[in-house]
C-alpha positions as CSV (number, residue, x, y, z in Angstrom):
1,X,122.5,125.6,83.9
2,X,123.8,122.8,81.9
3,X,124.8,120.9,85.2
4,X,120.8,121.4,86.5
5,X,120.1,119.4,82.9
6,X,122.1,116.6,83.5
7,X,120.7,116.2,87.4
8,X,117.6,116.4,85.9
9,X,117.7,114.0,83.2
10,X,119.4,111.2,85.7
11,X,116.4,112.0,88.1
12,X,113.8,111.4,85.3
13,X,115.5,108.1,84.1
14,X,116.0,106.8,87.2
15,X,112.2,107.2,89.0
16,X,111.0,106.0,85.2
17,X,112.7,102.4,86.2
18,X,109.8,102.1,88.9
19,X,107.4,99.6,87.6
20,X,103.7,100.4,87.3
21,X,101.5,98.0,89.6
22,X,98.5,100.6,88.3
23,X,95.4,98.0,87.1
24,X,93.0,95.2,87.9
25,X,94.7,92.4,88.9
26,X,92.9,88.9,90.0
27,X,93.9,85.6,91.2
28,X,91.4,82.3,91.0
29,X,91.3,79.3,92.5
30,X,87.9,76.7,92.7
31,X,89.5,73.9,94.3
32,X,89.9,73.2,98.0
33,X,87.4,75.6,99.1
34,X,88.1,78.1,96.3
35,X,90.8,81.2,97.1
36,X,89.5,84.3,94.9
37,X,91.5,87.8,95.2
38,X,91.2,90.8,93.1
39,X,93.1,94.3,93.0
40,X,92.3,97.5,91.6
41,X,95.0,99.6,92.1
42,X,96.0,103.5,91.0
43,X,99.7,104.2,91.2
44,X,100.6,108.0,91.5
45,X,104.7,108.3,91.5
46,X,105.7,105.9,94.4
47,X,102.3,105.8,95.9
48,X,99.8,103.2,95.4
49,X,95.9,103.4,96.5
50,X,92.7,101.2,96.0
51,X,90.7,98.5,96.8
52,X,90.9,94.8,97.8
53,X,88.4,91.9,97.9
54,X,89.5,87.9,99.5
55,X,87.5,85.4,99.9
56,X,86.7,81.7,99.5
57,X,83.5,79.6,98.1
58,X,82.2,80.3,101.3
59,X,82.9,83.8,102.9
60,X,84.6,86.7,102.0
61,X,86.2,90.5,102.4
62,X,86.9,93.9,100.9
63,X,88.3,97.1,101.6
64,X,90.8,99.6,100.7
65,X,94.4,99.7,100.9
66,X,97.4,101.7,100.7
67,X,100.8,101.6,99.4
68,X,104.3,102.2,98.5
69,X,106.5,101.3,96.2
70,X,110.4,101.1,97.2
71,X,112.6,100.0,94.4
72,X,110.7,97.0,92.7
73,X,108.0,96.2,95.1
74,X,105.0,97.6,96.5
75,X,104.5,97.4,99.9
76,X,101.0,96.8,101.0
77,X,98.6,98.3,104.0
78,X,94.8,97.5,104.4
79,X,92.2,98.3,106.2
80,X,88.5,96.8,106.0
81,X,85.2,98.1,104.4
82,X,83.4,95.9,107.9
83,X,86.3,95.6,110.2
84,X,86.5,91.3,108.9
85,X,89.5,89.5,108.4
86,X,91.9,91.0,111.3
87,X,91.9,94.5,109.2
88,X,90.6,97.2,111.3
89,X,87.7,98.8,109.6
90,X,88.5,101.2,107.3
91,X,89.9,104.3,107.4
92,X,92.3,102.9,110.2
93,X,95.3,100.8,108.0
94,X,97.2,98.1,109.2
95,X,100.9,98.0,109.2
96,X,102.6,97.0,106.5
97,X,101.6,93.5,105.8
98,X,102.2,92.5,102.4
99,X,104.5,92.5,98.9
100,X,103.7,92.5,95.7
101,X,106.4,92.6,92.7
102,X,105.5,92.3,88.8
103,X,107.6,89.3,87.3
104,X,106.9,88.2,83.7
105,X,103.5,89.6,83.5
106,X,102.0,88.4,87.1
107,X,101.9,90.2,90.3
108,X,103.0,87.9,92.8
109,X,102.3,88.4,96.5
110,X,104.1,87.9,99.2
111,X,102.5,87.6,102.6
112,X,103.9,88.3,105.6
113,X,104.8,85.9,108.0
114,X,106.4,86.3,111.6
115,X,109.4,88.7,110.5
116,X,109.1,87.1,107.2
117,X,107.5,86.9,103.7
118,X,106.1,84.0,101.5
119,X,105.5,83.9,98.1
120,X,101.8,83.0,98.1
121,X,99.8,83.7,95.0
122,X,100.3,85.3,91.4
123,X,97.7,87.8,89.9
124,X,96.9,87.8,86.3
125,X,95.6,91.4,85.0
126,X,91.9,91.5,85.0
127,X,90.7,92.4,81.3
128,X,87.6,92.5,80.7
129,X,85.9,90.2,78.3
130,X,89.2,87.8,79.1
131,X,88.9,84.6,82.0
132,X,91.4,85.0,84.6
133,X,94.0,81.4,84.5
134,X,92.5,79.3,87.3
135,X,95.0,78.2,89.9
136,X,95.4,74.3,89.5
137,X,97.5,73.5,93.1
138,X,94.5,71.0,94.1
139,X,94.8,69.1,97.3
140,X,92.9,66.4,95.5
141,X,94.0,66.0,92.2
142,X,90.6,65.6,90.5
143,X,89.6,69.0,92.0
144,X,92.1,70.6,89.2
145,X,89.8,70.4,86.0
């Protein structure tokens, strides 16, 4: 009896060290065409679901998406609401094609590259009432007001 209390306290504190990637998360960017990505995702234990929308000042996409989150990072799947942006139209998911891992405050994704990943973009949380930080990387430096 005692030893089932002691398993079952190390279980609790140890799945309690998974971060939380539950919210709205966005990223902005009006410069160079404009980059604009928002997440709204629900995390149940080490399952993550939700939806997606990427797109530019001139076309865009949105979907859903699926994921999981192993140790510190959430691994990413998506799939399409219209089949755009090589995503196969929902329900079908891709494989896993992206990261995401909270540091200081900012969801930072990592995209997937060849057999590799690259730190891309940092999401802010999304509250309402509150402007998302506007990424300032400008090509042309008078695009960065």
């Amino acid at each position: 009896m005692v030893m089932t209390l002691i398993t079952s306290c190390a279980t609790t504190a140890s799945a309690s060290k998974s971060p939380s990637f539950s919210g709205e998360w966005a990223y902005a960017k009006k410069c160079d065409l404009g980059h604009y990505l928002s997440l709204h995702l629900q995390q149940h234990g080490d399952r993550v679901t939700g939806d997606w929308s990427e797109g530019t000042n001139v076309r865009g996409n949105d979907g859903q998406l699926q994921g999981e989150v192993r140790g510190d990072t959430l691994y990413v799947r998506y799939c399409s609401d219209d089949g755009g942006k090589s995503y196969s139209a929902c329900p079908a998911f891709s494989e896993r094609e992206d990261q995401f891992k909270l540091e200081e405050g900012q969801l930072i994704r990592y995209e997937k590259y060849g057999s590799s990943y690259r730190r891309t973009v940092a999401l802010y949380p999304d509250v309402t009432g509150k402007d998302v930080p506007y990424d300032k990387d400008c090509s042309d430096p008078e695009d960065a007001q």
